[in-house]
N, C-alpha and C positions, 0 to 999 in steps of 0.2 A: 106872175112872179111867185116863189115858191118861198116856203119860208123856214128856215128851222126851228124847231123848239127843241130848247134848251131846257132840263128837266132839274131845278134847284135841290127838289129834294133825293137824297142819297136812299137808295133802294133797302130794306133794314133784309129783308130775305135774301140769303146767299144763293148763288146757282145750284141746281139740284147737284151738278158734280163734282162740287168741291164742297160734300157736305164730310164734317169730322166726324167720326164715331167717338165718346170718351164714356171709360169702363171705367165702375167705381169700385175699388177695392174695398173691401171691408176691413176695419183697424185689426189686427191681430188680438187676440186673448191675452188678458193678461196675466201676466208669468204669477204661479200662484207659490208664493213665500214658502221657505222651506220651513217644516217643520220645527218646533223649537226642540224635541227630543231627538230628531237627527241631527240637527248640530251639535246639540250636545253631546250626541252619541262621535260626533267626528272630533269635537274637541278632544274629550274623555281618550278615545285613541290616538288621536297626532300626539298629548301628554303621554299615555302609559308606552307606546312604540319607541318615544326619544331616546333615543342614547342616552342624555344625562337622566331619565328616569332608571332604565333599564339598568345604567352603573351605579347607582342608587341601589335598585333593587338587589342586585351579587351583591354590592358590599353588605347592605344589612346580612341578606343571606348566610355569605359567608363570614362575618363573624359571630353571627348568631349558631351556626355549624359549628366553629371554630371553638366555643364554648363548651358546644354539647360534646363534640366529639371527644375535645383534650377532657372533660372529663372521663370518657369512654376510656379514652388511652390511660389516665391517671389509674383507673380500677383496675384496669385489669393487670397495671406495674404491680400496686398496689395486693391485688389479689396471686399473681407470680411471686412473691416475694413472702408470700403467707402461705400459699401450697407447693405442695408437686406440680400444677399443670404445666409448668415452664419444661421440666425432666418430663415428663407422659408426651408433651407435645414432640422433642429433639427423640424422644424413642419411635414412637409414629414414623418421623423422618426417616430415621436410620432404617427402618424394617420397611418401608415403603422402597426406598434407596436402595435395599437389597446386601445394608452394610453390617450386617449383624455385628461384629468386633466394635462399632460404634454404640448399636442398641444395646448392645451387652454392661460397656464401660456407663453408659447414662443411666441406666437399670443400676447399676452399684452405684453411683451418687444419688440417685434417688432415696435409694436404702438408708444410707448415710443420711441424708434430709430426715427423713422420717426419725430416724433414731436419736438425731439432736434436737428435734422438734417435741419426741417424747420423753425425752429426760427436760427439755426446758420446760412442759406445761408439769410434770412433776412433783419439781423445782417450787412451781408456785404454791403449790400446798403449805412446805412449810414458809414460807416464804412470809405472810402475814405476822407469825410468833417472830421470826427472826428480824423484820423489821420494826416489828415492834421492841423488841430486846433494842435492838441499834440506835431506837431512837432515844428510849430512857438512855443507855449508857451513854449518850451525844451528850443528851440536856444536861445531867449530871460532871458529866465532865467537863461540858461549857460552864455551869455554875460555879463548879470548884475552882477551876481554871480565872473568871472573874472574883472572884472573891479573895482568892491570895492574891492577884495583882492590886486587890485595892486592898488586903492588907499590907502590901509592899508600899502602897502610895500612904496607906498611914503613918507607916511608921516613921514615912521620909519626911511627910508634914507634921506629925504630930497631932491632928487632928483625924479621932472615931470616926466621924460620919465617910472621912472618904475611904472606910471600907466597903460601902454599898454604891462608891461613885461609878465605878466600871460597870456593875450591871443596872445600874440604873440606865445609864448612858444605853447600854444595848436597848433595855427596853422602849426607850423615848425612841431610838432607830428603826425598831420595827414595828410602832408608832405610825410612823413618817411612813414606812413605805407601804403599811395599809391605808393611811390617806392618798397616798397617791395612786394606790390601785383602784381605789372610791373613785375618786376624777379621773381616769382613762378609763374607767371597765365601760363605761357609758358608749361613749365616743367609740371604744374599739368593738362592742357590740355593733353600732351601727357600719361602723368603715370593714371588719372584718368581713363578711358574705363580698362584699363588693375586691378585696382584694384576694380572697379567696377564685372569684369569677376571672378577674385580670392573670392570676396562675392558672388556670384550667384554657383560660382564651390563650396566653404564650404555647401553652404545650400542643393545642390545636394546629397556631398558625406555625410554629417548627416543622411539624409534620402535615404542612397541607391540609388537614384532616376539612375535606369539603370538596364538593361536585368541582366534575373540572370546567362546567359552565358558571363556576362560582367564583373562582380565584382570578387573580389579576390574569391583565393580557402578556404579560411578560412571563408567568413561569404556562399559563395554560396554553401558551404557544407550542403547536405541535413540531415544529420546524427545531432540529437543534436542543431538544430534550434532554437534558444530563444524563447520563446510563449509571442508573443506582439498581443497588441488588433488588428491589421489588421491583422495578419496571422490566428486568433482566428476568424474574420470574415468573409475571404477569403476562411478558412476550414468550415464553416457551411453554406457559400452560394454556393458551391460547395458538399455540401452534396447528390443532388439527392431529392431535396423536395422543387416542385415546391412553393408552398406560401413561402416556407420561403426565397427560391430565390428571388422571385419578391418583397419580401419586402424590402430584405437587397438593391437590384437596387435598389429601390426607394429611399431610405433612402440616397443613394451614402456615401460622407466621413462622416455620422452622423451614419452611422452601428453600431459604437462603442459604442455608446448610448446605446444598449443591453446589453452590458457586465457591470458586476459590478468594483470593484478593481481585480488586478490577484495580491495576496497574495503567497508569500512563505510559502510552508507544506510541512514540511522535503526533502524527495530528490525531488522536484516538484513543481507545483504552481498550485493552484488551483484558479477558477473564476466560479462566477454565470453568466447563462447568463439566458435574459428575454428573452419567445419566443415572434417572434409577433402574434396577432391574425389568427385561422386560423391552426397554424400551434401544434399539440401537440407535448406531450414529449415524449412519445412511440415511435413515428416517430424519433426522435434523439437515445432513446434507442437500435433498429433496428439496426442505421446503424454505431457503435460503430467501427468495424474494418476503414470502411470506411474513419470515423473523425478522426481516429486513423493516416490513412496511409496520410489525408488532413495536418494534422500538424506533421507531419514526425516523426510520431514514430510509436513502434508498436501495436498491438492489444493490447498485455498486459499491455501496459506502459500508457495506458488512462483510468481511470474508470468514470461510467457516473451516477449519485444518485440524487435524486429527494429530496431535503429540502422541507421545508412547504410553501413557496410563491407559488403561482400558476402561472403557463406555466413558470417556473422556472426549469432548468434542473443544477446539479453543476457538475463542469469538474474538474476534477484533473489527471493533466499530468503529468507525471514524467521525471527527468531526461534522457537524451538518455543512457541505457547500467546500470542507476542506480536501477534498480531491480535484477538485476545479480548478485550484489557485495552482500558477506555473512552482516548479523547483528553481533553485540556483543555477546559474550557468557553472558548465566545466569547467573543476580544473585544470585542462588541457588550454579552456582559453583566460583564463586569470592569470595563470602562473606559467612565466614567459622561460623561467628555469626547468621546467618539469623534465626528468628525462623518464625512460624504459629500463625496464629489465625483464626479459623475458622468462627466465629463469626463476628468480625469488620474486620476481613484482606482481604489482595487480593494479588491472585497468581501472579507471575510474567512471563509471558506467553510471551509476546515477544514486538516485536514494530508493529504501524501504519502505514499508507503512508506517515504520516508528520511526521516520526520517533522519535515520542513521545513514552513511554512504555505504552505499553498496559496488564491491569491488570485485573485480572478478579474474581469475589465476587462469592464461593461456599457455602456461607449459604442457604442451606435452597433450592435449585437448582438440581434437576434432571439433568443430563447431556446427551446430545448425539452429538458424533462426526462420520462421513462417510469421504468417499470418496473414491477412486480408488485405485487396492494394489498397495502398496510400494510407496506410496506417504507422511509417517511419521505422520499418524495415530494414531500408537502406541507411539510413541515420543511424539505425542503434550499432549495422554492421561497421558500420563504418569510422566512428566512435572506437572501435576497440582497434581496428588497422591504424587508427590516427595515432591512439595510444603506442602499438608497438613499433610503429615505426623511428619512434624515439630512439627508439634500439639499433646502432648502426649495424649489428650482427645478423640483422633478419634481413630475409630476402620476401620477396613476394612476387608472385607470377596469378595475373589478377584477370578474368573474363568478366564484360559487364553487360548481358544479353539483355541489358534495357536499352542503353548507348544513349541516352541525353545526358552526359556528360557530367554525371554523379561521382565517377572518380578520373576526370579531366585531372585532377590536381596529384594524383599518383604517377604522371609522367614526369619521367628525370628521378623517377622514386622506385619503382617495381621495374623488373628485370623484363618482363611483357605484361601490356595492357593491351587486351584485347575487347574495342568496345563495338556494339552493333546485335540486333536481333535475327538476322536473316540468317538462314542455313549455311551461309559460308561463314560466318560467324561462328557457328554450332560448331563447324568442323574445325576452325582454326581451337575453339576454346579445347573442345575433345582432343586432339591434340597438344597444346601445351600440358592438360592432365596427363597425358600418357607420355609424356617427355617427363615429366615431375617422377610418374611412376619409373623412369630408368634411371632417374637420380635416385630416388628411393634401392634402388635394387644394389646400383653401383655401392649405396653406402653402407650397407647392409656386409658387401661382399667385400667391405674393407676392416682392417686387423681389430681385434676386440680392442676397447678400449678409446677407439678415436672420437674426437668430439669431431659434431659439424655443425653449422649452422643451420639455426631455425631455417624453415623454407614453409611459408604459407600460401599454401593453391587455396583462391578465392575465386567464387564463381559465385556473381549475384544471378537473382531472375534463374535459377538453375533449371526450373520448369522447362523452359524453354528448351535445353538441353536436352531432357526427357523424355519432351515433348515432339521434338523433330524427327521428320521422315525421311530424312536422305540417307542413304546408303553409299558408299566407297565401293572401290573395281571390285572386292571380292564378295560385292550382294553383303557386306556385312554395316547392319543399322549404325548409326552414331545414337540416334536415342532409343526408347523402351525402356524394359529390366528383366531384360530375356541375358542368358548367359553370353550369346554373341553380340550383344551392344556393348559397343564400344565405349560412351560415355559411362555408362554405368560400371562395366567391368574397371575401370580405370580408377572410379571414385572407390570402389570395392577394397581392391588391391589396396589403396594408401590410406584406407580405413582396418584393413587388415595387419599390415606391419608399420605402418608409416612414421605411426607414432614412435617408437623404440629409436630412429636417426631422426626425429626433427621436422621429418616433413608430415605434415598438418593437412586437414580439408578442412577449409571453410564455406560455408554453403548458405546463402539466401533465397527463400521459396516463396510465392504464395500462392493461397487457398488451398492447400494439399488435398490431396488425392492419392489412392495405390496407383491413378497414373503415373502423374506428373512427380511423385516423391516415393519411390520402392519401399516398400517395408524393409529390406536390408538396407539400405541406404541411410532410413533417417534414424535406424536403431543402431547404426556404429556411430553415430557422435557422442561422444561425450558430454558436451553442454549442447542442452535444448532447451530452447528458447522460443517461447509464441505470444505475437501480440492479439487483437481483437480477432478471433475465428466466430464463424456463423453456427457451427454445429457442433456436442459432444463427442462426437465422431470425430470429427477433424481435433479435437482436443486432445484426444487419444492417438491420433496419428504423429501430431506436434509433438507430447509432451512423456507418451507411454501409457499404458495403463494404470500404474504404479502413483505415478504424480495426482494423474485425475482419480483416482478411488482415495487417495488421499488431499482429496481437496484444492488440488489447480484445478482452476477453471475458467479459461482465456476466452471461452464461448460465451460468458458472462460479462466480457470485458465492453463498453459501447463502441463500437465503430465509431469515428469521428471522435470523437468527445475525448477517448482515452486513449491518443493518438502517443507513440510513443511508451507508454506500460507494457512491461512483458513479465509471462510468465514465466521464472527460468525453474530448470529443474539439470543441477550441476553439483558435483565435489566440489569444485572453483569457488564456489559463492558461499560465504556463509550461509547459514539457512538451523534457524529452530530447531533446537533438537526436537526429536519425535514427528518435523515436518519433511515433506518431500519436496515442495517446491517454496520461493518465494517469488512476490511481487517486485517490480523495480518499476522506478519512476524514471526512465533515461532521459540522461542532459540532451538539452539540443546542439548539434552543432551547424551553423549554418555554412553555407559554401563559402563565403568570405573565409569566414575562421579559420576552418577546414585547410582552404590555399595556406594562412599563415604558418599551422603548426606541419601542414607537407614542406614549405621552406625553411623551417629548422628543423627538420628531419633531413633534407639535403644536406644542410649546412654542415650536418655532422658526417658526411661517407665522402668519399673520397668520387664522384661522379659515378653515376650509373648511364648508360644508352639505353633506354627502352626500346622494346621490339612492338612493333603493333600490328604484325603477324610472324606466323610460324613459315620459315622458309622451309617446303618443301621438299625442293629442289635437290637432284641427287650431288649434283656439281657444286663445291666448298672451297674456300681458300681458306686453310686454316691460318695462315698470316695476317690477311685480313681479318678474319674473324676473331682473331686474339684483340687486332686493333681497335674493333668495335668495341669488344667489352669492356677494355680499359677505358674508353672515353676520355675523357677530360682528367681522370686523373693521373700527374705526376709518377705513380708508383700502387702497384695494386696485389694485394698477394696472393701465391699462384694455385694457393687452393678456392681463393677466391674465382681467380681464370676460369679452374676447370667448373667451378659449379656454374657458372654465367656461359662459357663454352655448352654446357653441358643443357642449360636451359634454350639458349641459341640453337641448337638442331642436337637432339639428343639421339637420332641414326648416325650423323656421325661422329660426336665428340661423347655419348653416353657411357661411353668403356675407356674415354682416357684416364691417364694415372698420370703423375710426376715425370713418368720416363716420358710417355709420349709426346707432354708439353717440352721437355726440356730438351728433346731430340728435335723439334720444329724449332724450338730457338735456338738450339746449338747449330743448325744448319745454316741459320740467318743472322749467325753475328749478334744475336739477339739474347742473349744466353741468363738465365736468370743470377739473379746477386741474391745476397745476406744485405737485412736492413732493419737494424734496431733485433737482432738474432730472427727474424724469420726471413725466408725465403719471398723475393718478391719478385715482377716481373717490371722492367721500365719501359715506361709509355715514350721517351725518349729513343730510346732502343729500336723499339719497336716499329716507330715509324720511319725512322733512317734506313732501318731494313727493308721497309717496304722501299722505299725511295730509293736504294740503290737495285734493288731486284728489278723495280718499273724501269732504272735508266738502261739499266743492262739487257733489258728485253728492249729496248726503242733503240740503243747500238746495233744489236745482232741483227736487228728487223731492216734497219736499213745497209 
């Protein structure tokens, strides 16, 4: 029999393979205390770095500056006021300036200075005798003077003694007032040094006099800086242009003496400054960011224009941030009465830099505006067609070689709207110009003396025009600015005579080029107009030589930012004397608006039919065609007919007259009447005519 044993005690040794290995880490070092003089070297600085230390430190600073300085300033009034240096210094200027009739005139009050200074130290020689005379004769005369009043009070009382009572009296008075200069000389010894300091520290803080890491954050804020005659000087002898450097040194605190008044103009102020000899205006022209960033604003916020005085440059600075903020909406959209006049009126286009309205006169005026896309272009052109359309006498025959629908709201309003960029576009627009061109000729070849109505050929995107490569049956281009381009000869032509009968070019471009914009082309407009361009070059193309050497400069204008600003250079516009161009801030008008003031422009014509192409077509009914022009209106008159005939297909209605309208309605029972003393043609009429000619062709036929 077999037996188990059972083994009570528990084995203490583990099996060799489930032995643990345990690694002992040693405690880490311990972290050795910082230093007591580096903390305190950290305290020491977290206090002297604080803000309220450091604003501590400026203010002692600058009033402690503020002291020393306004004494500085006190001496040297002080000392101008006791010599010539104030006359030596203003002659400096002038001969530095180059203005000798000034150093001449200060040289003779200098003289003058000198010779009243030499008769007054003179003066003082005998001056001691004769004061001394003055003052016996005083005392003496004060004596006399109290002694007979108090013989006067004796004899009123009766009693001797009150003939010493008067001057007695005085003497007990000035008694009194040497006691009281006893008690305050004390006290004003001590208080005077200290209020002496309190005037010297006023005349400091007046004048800033202290680092501009000294003064408050409110004026040492470089942002928005007042423009005072020393910082106006400070910026142009820091310009980078040695003479005018070394003049303005010369000149020291008389530099001012360049500048004219600095005048408020609207958000800004503007000032002339004289250069001094030596130095020209081109050279200030040049460095426009430069001047810009010397009186603390930005490129844009300084323009620099040349008036008629010679070595005369004028500055107009603007507010800090103030060309940012939008203008007022038009009064095209406020004022629901507004009407046109093409003749004596002027458009309402937007504001100036002294944010005066700026208006602009389309009599008689070719138009051209450019600049860079999507810089409002179209908007500003379009702003002034709003305007005249006011005018029920104007006519418009309008091409829009962009065709999104920017002058959708001139239908039912212009005689043709042709909108669309493709080459058949090109050729319909090319055409309506050269139908405009036989209305032009027609009116030309009629008797001296006749009016006609405005007629404005508008062509936006005109590029595109210029731009195109199609050709017509006889090889001859629509675009270029070769003499057999069509487009171009056409714009030529009615830039050539057009003006003299009424018919006008209006033209909207961008980014010009001698491509896309002839130099004959954009030099027959009268008003030119550029918003933001990328190069001087193209500034000169936009605006002429002329404009930009005297200071437009729309290549300076921001893209984006300055959307809407144009440079215009017009008769039309007021503009500075001695300047070539101004700035304008145009209104916006949005498309809504836009729709409202094209429906009270309808409201006021008697219906127009828009054409939205040019019918080629040799085959005409001029019955019909009379029909269409009249449209919707009751009664139309018949020189109205022919100019709308004449825009409708100008091969065949370009050469009618009176007679030949009135021999097509004499024939149709259609015959023109007097209505209110003119001649009109009725739309009633007209259509009966038609309606019985159609029933009398549908008898015969069958």
């Amino acid at each position: 029999m077999s037996e188990n044993v059972v083994h009570l005690h528990k084995p203490t040794d583990p099996p060799a393979d489930n032995v643990t290995t345990l690694t002992v880490v040693p405690d880490a070092p311990p972290v050795r205390p910082v230093p007591l003089w580096v903390r305190s070297g950290r305290a020491v600085k977290a206090v002297a770095t604080h803000e309220s230390t450091r604003a501590a430190a400026r203010a002692a600073a600058r009033h402690s500056l503020y002291t020393f300085n306004g004494g500085r300033i006190a001496a040297r009034r002080a000392w101008d006021g006791r010599t010539g240096s104030r006359y030596e210094r203003m002659i400096r200027a002038a001969e530095a300036a180059g203005n000798l009739e000034a150093a001449e005139e200060w040289e003779d009050r200098l003289q003058r200075f000198r010779a009243a200074r030499h008769h007054r130290r003179m003066d003082l020689l005998h001056s001691p005798v004769d004061a001394a005379k003055g003052v016996a004769v005083g005392a003496g005369m004060s004596v006399g003077v109290l002694v007979a009043l108090g013989v006067v009070m004796a004899v009123s009382t009766g009693q001797v003694s009150d003939v010493v009572t008067p001057l007695s009296a005085t003497v007990d008075f000035i008694a009194l007032l040497i006691r009281i200069v006893q008690v305050v000389w004390g006290p004003a010894l001590t208080i005077g040094p200290f209020l002496a300091l309190l005037a010297l520290w006023s005349v400091g803080r007046k004048q800033h006099a202290a680092p501009a890491w000294a003064l408050p954050a409110n004026v040492r804020n470089d942002e928005g800086e007042p423009i005072t005659p020393s910082i106006v000087v400070k910026a142009l002898r820091d310009l980078g242009v040695p003479a005018l450097r070394n003049a303005i040194k010369e000149m020291g605190d008389a530099g001012a003496s360049m500048l004219g008044p600095i005048t408020i103009a609207g958000c800004g102020v503007e000032v002339d400054v004289t250069l001094p000899s030596g130095v020209s205006t081109i050279e200030v022209q040049n460095r426009r960011r430069k001047l810009a960033e010397n009186l603390t604003r930005h490129e844009h916020e300084v323009f620099i224009t040349i008036p008629t005085a010679a070595r005369t440059v004028r500055l107009w600075v603007a507010d800090s941030g103030a060309l940012d903020e939008p203008i007022g909406p038009s009064p095209l959209v406020t004022d629901d009465t507004m009407t046109a006049d093409y003749t004596k009126g002027k458009a309402p286009w937007g504001q100036d830099l002294r944010g005066d309205a700026a208006t602009l006169s389309l009599y008689q005026r070719h138009l051209l505006i450019t600049g860079l896309s999507n810089q409002g272009k179209t908007v500003a052109l379009r702003s002034l067609a709003l305007w005249l359309s006011l005018d029920r006498s104007v006519q418009f025959l309008m091409g829009d070689l962009k065709g999104v629908g920017d002058w959708s709201m001139f239908d039912g309003l212009a005689d043709t709207l042709i909108q669309g960029p493709t080459d058949e576009h090109v050729i319909q627009v090319t055409e309506m110009v050269e139908g405009a061109v036989d209305e032009m000729n027609r009116r030309i070849q009629a008797p001296p003396g006749t009016v006609f109505p405005p007629l404005i050929v508008l062509v936006d995107e005109a590029q595109v025009a210029f731009m195109c490569p199609a050709k017509d049956a006889d090889k001859r281009p629509y675009g270029g600015s070769k003499a057999n381009s069509r487009y171009f000869m056409a714009v030529r032509k009615i830039h050539n005579q057009g003006r003299a009968v009424n018919v006008l070019m209006w033209q909207g471009t961008q980014d010009p080029t001698n491509e896309n914009l002839p130099k004959l082309v954009r030099e027959g407009a009268h008003t030119r107009a550029s918003l933001a361009l990328g190069t001087e070059s193209q500034a000169r193309m936009a605006l002429g030589d002329k404009a930009v050497d005297g200071g437009a400069a729309p290549n300076l204008l921001r893209p984006g930012l300055d959307r809407g600003t144009l440079v215009v250079a017009s008769d039309g516009i007021s503009i500075p004397a001695g300047q070539s161009s101004i700035t304008v801030r145009t209104h916006y008008i949005d498309d809504d608006a836009a729709v409202a003031i094209t429906d009270r422009a309808k409201a006021l014509r008697d219906g127009v039919t828009t054409l939205h192409a040019i019918d080629r077509s040799v085959e005409h009914d001029p019955l019909a065609d009379i029909a269409a022009v009249i449209g919707d209106a009751p009664r139309v008159r018949t020189k109205d007919v022919l100019a709308r005939l004449s825009a409708r297909n100008a091969d065949a209605y370009g050469g009618w007259s009176f007679i030949d309208l009135k021999r097509v309605l004499d024939d149709s029972d259609a015959a023109p009447r007097k209505s209110d003393g003119v001649m009109v043609v009725s739309r009633d009429r007209v259509v009966r005519a038609l309606a019985s000619r159609d029933g009398e062709g549908s008898a015969s036929a069958e």
